[in-house]
TORRO-934842 format. One line per field, with one value per residue: y, x, z of N, C-alpha, C in turn; residue number from 0. Coordinates in steps of 0.05 Angstrom, whole numbers, m for minus. Layout:
// residues N
nv: [Y_...]
nu: [X_...]
nw: [Z_...]
cav: [Y_...]
cau: [X_...]
caw: [Z_...]
cv: [Y_...]
cu: [X_...]
cw: [Z_...]
k: [NUM_...]
// end
This chain:
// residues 391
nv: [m47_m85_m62_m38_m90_m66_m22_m48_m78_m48_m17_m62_m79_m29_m34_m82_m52_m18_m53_m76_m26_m12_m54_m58_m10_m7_m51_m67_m48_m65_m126_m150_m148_m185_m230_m238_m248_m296_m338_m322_m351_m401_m422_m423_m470_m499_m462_m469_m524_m525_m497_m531_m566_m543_m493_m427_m379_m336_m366_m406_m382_m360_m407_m431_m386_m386_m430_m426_m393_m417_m455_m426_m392_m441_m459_m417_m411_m466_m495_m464_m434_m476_m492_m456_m451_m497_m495_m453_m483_m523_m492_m468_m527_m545_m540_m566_m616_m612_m619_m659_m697_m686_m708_m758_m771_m758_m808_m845_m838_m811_m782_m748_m720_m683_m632_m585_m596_m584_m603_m607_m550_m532_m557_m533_m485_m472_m490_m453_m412_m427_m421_m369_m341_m361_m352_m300_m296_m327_m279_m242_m260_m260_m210_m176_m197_m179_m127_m113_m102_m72_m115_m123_m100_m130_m183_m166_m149_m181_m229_m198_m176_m233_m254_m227_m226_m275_m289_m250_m272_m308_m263_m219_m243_m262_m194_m182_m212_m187_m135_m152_m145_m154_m176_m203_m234_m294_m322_m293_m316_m374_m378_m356_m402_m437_m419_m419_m475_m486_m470_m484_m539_m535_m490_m501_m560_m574_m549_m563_m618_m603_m588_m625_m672_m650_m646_m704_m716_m693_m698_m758_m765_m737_m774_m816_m797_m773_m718_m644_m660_m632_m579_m610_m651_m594_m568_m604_m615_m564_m555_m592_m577_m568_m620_m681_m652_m636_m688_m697_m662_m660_m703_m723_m686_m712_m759_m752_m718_m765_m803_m778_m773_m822_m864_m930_m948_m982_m993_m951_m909_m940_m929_m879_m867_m900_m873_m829_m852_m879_m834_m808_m845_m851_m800_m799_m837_m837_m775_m737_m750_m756_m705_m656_m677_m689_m669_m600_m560_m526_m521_m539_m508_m459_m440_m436_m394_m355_m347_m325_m279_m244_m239_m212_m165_m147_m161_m194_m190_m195_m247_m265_m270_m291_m342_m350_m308_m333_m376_m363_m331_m377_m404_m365_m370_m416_m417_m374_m391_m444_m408_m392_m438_m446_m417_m379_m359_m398_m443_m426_m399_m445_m474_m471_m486_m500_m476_m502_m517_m549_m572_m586_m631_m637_m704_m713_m724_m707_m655_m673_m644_m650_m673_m646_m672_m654_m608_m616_m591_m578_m572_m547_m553_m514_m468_m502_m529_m599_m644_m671_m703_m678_m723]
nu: [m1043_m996_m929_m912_m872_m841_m810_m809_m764_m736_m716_m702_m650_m628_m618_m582_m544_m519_m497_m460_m422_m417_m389_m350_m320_m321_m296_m250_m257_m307_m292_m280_m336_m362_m336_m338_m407_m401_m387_m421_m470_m447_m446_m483_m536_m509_m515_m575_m582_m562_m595_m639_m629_m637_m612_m604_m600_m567_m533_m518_m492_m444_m418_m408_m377_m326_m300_m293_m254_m222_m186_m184_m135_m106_m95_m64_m19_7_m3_m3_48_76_62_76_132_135_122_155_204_191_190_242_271_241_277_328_300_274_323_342_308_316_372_358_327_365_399_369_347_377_370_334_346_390_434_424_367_298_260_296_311_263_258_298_282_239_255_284_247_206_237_252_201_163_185_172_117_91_106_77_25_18_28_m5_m57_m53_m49_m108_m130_m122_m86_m89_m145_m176_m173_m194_m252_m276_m290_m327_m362_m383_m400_m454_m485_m492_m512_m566_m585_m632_m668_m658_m665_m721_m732_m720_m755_m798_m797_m797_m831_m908_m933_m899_m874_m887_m851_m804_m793_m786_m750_m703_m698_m687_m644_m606_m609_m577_m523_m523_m510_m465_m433_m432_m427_m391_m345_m337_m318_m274_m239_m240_m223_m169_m150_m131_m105_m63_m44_m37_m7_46_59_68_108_129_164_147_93_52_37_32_m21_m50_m50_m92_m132_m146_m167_m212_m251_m274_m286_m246_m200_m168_m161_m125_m88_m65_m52_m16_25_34_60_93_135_148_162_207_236_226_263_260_241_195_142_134_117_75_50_43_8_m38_m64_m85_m116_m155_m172_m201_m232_m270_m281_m331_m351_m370_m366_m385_m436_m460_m452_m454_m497_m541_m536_m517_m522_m478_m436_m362_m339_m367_m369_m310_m297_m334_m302_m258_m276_m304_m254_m220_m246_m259_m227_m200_m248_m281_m279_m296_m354_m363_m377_m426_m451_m447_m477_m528_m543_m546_m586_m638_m629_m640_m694_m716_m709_m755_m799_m791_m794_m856_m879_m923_m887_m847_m882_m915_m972_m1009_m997_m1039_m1101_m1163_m1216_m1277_m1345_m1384_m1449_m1495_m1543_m1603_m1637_m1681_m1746_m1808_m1849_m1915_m1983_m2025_m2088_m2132_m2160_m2197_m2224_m2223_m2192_m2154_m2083_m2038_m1965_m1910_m1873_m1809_m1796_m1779_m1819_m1810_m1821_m1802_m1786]
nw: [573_534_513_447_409_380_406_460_436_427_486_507_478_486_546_538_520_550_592_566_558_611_632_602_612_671_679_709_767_780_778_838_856_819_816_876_862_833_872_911_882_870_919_943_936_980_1020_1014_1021_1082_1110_1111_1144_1198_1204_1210_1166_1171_1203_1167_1124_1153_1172_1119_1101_1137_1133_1071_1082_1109_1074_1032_1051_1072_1013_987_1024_1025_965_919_918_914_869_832_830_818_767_740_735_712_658_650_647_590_544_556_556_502_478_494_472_415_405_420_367_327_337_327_277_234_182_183_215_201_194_163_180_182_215_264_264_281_334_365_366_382_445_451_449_490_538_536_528_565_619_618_603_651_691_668_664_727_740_713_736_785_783_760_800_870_904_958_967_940_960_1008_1005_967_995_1032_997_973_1023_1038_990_989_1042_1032_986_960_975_940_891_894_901_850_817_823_798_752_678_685_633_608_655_663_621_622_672_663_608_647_695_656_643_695_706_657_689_732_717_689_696_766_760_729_751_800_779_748_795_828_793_783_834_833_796_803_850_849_807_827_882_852_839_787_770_764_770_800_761_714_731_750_701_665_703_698_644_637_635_578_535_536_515_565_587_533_525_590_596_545_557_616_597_572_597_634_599_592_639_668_624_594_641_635_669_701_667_641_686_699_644_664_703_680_650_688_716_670_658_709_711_661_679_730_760_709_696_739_774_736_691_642_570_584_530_525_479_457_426_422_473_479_436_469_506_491_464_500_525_503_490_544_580_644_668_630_622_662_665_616_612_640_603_558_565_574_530_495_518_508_456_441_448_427_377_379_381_332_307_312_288_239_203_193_192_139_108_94_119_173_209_171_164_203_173_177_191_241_253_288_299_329_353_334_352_382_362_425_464_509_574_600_581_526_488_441_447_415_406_432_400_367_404_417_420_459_537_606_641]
cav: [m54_m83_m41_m57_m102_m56_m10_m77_m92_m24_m15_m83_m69_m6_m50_m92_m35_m2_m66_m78_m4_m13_m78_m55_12_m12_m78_m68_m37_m89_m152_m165_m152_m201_m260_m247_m256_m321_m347_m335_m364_m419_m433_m413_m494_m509_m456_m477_m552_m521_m482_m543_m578_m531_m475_m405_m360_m324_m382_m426_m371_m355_m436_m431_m368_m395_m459_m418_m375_m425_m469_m409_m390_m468_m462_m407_m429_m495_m506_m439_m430_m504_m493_m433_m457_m528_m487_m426_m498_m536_m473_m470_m552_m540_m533_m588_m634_m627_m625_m693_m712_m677_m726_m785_m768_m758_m829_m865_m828_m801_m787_m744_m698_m681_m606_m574_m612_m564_m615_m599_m523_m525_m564_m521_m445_m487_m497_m417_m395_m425_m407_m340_m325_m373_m336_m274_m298_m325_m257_m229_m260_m256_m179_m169_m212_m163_m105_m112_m85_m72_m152_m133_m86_m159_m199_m157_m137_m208_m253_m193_m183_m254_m261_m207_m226_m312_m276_m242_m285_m312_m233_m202_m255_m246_m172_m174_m218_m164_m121_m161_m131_m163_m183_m221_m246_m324_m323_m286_m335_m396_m372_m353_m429_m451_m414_m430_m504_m488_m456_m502_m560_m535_m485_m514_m578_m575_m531_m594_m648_m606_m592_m661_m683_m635_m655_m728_m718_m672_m719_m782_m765_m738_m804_m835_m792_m747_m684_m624_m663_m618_m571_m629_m645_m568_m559_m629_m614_m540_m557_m620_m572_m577_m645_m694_m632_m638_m711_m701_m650_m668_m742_m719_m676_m726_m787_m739_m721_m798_m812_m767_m776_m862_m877_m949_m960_m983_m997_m930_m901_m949_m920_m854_m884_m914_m857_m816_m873_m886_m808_m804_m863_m838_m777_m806_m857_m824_m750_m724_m764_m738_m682_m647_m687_m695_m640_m574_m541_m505_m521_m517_m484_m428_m426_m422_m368_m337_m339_m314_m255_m234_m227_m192_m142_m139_m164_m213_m198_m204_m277_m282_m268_m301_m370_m345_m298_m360_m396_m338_m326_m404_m412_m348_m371_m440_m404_m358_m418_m455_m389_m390_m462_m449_m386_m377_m343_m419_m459_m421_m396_m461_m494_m459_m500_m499_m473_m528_m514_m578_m568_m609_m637_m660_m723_m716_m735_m681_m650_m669_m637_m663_m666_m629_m685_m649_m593_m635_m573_m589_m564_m545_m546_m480_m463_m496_m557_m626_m665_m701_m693_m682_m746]
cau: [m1037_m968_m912_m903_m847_m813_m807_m792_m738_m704_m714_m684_m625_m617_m608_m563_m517_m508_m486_m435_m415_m407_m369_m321_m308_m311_m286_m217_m274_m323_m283_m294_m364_m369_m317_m355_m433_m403_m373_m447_m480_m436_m445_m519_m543_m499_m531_m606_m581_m557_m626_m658_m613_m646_m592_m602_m597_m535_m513_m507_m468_m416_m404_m392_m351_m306_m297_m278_m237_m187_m188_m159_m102_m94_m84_m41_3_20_m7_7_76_98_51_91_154_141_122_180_221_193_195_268_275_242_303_336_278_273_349_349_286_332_399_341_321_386_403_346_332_395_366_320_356_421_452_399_334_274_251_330_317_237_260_320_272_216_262_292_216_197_257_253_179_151_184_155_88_85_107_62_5_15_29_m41_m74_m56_m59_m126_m140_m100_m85_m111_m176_m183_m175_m219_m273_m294_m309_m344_m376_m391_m417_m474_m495_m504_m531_m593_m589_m662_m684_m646_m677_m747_m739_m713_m781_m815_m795_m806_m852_m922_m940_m877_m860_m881_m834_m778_m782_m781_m723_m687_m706_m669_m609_m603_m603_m560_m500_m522_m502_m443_m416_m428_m415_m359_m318_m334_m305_m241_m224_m231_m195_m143_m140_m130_m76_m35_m34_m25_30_63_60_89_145_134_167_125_66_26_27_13_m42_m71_m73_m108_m160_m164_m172_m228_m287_m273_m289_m219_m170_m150_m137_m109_m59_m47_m32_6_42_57_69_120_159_152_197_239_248_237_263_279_234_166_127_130_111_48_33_26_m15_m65_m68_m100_m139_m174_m176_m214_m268_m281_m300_m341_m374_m381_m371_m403_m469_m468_m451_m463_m514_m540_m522_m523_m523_m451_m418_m338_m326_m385_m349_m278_m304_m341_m282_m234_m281_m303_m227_m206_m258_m260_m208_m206_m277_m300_m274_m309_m372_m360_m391_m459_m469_m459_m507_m554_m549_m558_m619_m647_m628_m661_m719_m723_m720_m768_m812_m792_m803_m883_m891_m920_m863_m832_m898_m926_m1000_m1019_m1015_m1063_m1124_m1187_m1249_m1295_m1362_m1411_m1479_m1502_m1568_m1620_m1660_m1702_m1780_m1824_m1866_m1944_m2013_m2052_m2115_m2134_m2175_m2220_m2241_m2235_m2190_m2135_m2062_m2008_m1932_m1892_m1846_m1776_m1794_m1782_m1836_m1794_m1825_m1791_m1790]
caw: [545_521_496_420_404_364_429_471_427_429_506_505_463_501_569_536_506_576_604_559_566_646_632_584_626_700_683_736_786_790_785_860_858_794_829_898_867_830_895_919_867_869_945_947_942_1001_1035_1025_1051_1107_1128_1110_1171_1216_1210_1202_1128_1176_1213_1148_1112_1165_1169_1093_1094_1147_1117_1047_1088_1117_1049_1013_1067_1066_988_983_1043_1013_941_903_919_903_836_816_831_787_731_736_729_681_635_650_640_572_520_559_551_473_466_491_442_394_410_415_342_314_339_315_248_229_148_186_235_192_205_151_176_189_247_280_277_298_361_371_369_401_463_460_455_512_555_527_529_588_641_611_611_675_693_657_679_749_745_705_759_807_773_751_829_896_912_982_966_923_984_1029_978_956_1026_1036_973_976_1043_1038_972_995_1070_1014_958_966_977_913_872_896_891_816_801_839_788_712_670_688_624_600_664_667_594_634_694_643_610_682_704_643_650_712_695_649_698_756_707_674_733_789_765_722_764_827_761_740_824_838_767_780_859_835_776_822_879_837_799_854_896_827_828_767_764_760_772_816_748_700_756_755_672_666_720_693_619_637_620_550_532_513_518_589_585_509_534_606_594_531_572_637_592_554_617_645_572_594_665_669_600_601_667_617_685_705_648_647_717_689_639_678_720_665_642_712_713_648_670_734_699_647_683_754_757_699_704_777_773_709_694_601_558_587_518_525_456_474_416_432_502_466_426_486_531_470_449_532_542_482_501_570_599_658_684_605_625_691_648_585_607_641_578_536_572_577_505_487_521_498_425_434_452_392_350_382_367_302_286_312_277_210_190_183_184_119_122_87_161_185_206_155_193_199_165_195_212_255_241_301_292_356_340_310_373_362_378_442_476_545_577_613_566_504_471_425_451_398_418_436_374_373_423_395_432_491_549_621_658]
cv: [m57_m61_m55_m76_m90_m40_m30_m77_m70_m15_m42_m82_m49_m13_m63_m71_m27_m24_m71_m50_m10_m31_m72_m31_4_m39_m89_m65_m66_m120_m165_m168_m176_m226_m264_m257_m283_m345_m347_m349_m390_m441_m436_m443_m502_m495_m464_m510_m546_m515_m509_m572_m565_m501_m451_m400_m350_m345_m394_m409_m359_m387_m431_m414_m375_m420_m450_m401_m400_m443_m450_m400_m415_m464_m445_m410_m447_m500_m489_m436_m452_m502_m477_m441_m477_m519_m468_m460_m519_m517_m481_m501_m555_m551_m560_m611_m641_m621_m649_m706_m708_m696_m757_m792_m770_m786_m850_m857_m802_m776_m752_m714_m690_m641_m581_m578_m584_m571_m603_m563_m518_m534_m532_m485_m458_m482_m466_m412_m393_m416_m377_m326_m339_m364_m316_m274_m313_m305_m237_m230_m249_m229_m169_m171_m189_m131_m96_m99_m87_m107_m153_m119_m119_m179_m194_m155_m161_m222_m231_m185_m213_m259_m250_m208_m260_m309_m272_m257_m282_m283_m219_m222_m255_m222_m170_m196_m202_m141_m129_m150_m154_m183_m209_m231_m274_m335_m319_m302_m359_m401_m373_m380_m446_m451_m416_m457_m501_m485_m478_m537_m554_m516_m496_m538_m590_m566_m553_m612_m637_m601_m613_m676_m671_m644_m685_m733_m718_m690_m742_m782_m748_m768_m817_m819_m771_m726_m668_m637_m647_m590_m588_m625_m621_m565_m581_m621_m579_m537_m580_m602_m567_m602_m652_m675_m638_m666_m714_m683_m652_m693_m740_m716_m689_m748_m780_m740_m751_m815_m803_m769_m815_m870_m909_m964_m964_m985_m974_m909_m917_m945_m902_m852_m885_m893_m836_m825_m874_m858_m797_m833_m861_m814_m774_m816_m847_m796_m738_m731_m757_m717_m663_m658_m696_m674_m618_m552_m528_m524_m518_m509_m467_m428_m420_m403_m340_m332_m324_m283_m238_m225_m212_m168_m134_m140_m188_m208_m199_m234_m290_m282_m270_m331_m373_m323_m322_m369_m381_m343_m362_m409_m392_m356_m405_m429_m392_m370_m431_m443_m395_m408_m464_m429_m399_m366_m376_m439_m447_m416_m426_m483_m493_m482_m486_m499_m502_m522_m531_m567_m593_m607_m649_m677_m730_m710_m702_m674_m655_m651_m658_m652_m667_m654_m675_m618_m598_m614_m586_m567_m563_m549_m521_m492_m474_m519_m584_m652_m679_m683_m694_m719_m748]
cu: [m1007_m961_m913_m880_m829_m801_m787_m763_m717_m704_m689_m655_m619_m598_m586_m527_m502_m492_m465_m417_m394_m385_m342_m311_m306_m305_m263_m237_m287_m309_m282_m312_m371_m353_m341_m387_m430_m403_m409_m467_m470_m435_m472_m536_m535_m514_m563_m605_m576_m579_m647_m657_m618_m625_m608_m598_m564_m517_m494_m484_m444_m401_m388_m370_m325_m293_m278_m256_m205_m177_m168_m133_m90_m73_m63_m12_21_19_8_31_94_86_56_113_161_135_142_198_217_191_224_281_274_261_313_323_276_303_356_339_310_354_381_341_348_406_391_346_353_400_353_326_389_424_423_380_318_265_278_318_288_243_279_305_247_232_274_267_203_213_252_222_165_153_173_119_74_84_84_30_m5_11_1_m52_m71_m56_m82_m140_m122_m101_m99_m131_m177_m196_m198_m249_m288_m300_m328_m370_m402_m409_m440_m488_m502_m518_m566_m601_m617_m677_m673_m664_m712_m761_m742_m742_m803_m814_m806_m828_m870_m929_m915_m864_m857_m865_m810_m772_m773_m746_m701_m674_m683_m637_m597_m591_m583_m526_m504_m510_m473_m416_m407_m417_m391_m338_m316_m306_m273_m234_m215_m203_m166_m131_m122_m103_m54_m27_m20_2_49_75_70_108_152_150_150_96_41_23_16_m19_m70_m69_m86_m135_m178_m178_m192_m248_m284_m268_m259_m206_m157_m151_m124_m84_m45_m32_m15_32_54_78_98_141_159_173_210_258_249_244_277_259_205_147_122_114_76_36_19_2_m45_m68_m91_m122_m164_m176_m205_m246_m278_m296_m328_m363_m383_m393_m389_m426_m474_m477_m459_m487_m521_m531_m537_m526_m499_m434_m390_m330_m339_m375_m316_m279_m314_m326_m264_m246_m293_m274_m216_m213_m255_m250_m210_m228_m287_m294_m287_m337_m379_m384_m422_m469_m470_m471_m538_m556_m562_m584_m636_m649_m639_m685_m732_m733_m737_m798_m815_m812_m842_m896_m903_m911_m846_m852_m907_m957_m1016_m1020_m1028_m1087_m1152_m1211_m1269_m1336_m1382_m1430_m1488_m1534_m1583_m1644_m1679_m1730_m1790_m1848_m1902_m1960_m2020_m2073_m2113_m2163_m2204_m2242_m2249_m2216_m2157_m2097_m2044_m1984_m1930_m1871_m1824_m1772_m1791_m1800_m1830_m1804_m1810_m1805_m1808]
cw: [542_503_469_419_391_390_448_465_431_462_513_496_477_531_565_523_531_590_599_550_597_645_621_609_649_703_714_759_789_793_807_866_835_807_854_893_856_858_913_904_876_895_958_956_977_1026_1044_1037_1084_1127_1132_1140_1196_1221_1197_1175_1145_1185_1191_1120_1126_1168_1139_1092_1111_1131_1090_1057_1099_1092_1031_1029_1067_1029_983_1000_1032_981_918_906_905_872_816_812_804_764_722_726_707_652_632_636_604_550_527_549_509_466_468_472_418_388_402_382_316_321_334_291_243_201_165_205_226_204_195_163_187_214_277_287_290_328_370_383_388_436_467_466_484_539_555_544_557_604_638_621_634_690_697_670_704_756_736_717_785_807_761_779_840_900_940_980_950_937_1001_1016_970_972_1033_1016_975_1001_1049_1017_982_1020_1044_994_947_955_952_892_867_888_861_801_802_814_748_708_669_661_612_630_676_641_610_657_684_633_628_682_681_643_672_717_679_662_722_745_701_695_750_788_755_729_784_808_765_770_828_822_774_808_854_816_796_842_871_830_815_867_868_818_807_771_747_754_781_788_727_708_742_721_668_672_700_659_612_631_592_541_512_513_535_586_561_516_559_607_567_549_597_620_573_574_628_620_586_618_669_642_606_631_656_643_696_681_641_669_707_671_647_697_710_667_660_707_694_655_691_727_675_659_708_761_739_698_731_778_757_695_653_598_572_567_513_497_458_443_418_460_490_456_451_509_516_467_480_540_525_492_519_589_613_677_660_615_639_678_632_592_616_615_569_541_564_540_484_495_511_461_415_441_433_373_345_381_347_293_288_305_248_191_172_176_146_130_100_105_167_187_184_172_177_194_164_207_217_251_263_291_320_341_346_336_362_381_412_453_496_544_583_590_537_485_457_435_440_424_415_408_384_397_405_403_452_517_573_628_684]
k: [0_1_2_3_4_5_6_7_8_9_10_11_12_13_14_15_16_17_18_19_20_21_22_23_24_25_26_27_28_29_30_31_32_33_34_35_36_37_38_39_40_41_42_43_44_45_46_47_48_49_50_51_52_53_54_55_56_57_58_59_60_61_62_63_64_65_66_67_68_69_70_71_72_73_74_75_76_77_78_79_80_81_82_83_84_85_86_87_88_89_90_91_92_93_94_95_96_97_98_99_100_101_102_103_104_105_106_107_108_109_110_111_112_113_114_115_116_117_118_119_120_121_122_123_124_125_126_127_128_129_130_131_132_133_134_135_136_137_138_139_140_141_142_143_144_145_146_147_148_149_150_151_152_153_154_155_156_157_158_159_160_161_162_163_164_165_166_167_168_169_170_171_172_173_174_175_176_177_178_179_180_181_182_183_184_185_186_187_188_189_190_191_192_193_194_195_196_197_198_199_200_201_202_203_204_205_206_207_208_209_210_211_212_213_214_215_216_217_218_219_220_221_222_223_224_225_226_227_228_229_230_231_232_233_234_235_236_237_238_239_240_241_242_243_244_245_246_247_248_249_250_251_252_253_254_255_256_257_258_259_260_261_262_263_264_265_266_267_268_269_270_271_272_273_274_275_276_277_278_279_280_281_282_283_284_285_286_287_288_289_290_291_292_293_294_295_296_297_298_299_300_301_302_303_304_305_306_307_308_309_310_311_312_313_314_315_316_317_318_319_320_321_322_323_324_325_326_327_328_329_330_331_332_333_334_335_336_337_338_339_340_341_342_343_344_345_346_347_348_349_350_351_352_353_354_355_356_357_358_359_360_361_362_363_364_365_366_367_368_369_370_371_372_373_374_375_376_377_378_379_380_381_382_383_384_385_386_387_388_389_390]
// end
């Protein structure tokens, strides 16, 4: 016999309190167990192509882990260092940059930029702020980032993390069905199945779009010369899963420095341009139909909110777990609804079907008397026959 639902619900609610207990308190602690099961999640597909190539469950996850292993010494080697650097400098550049806008403005629109003007002193604290505070919060960040754990328990902790959790995957997921409560559990697999779909659309494939996007900025405007392209580049690519932001602020932002650095050279400046442009229909018309596939459901302002109110709380593993709750909780809350809307809580009990009160009436012929040939005796029918005889 099922538990009640009121029970349910507070067992339920109980599960969910503890979690966000553990989270808030061993947030610093788990963060490599929470990076390393995305990292298997995230690689998990590649694995079952691989088995399906005739490879091993171990073989096909030590290919992957090597593979991710020289990829990140690659990236920090070469990419990270030059992607710190171009942003410690275009902080610095900054001030200069709108002091020129500033000279530009005050030569064009003279009415407009006098000694008083409000626009004169917003540039003017605009360009301290960021001098001032940018290096800080690059700083800042970085020191959080590594203070959130040892940098190498970080290092060591997550390929192995990762590699032992995409080695079992299969078997942890099995077990945890092994375990759902019998009666609710083709509801709880449903659900699963969705959210799944949901993270395998919007995860997996939006994190492929902004790499790529961000691979393709960074490179481009490089090869055209930009300064500080390879960070242009990386907020572009990293700001493409919010629909129209990353190309509204990175192509702001190159076609701003391309004023400032080709002024006067208009063909350059239409490189950058078209750099976006192609950028932005490649992603439209190729990538996300690929990859990502129709709506996954993720709302970006219910992910702006769920990345804003995960980090307030929890820090930078409320972050790493802001975008599978929001999923989780979206599909869960289209679900509810889709309850609701077939309840008679929302139908009314004047939906209800009307029992159907039809008697059916047979017209099969009226059984008669006959006569026994041989004794001459008269043979009623049995009660309740209608005269048809077998064939």
């Amino acid at each position: 016999m099922a538990l009640p639902v009121r029970q349910q619900m507070k067992y339920w609610g109980i599960a969910a309190a503890v979690f966000l207990v553990v989270l808030w308190g061993l947030g610093n602690v788990i963060l490599p167990f929470l990076v390393g099961g995305a990292v298997a999640y995230f690689m998990d597909p590649v694995a079952d192509r691989l088995e399906r190539t005739g490879m091993s469950r171990t073989a096909a996850t030590a290919v992957i882990s090597i593979v991710a292993v020289v990829g990140f010494i690659l990236a920090a080697l070469l990419v990270i260092p030059t992607l710190v650097r171009q942003l410690a400098q275009l902080i610095n550049t900054a001030p200069t940059i709108l002091g020129q806008l500033q000279t530009f403005l005050e030569a064009r629109f003279p009415t407009i930029m006098d000694n008083e003007s409000v626009l004169r002193e917003t540039l003017g604290s605009i360009g301290e702020m960021i001098r001032s505070r940018g290096g800080e919060l690059v700083t800042t960040v970085l020191s959080s980032a590594m203070g959130v754990v040892n940098f190498v328990v970080f290092i060591v902790v997550v390929p192995v993390v990762a590699f032992y959790m995409l080695l079992d995957w299969d078997k942890m997921i099995a077990r945890i069905d092994a375990w759902l409560p019998r009666d609710h559990a083709p509801t709880i697999r449903r659900i699963a199945s969705d959210i799944d779909r949901v993270l395998a659309g919007f995860v997996r494939g939006q994190v492929l779009v902004c790499v790529i996007l961000g691979v393709y900025y960074s490179v481009a405007l490089a090869l055209a010369g930009l300064n500080f392209g390879l960070v242009v580049g990386a907020i572009a690519g990293f700001l493409t899963f919010i629909p129209y932001v990353g190309a509204l602020v990175g192509g702001g932002l190159a076609i701003g420095l391309a004023l400032f650095q080709f002024w006067g050279e208009w063909w350059m400046i239409a490189l950058i341009w078209a750099i976006f442009q192609s950028g932005q229909f490649v992603e439209g018309n190729i990538l996300t139909p690929k990859l990502v596939g129709s709506s996954v459901g993720l709302h970006p302002v219910w992910l702006l909110f769920a990345l804003s109110a995960f980090g307030t709380l929890f820090g930078f593993a409320g972050m790493l777990v802001a975008v599978p709750v929001a999923a989780a909780l979206g599909v869960i809350a289209r679900f509810l609804i889709s309850q609701y809307t077939e309840s008679k809580l929302y139908n009314g009990l004047d939906s209800a079907p009307e029992p159907d009160f039809r008697v059916e009436v047979s017209l099969a012929p009226t059984a008669q008397p006959r006569l026994e040939p041989e004794t001459g005796a008269v043979i009623l029918p049995p009660a309740g026959t209608t005269g048809q005889t077998a064939p």
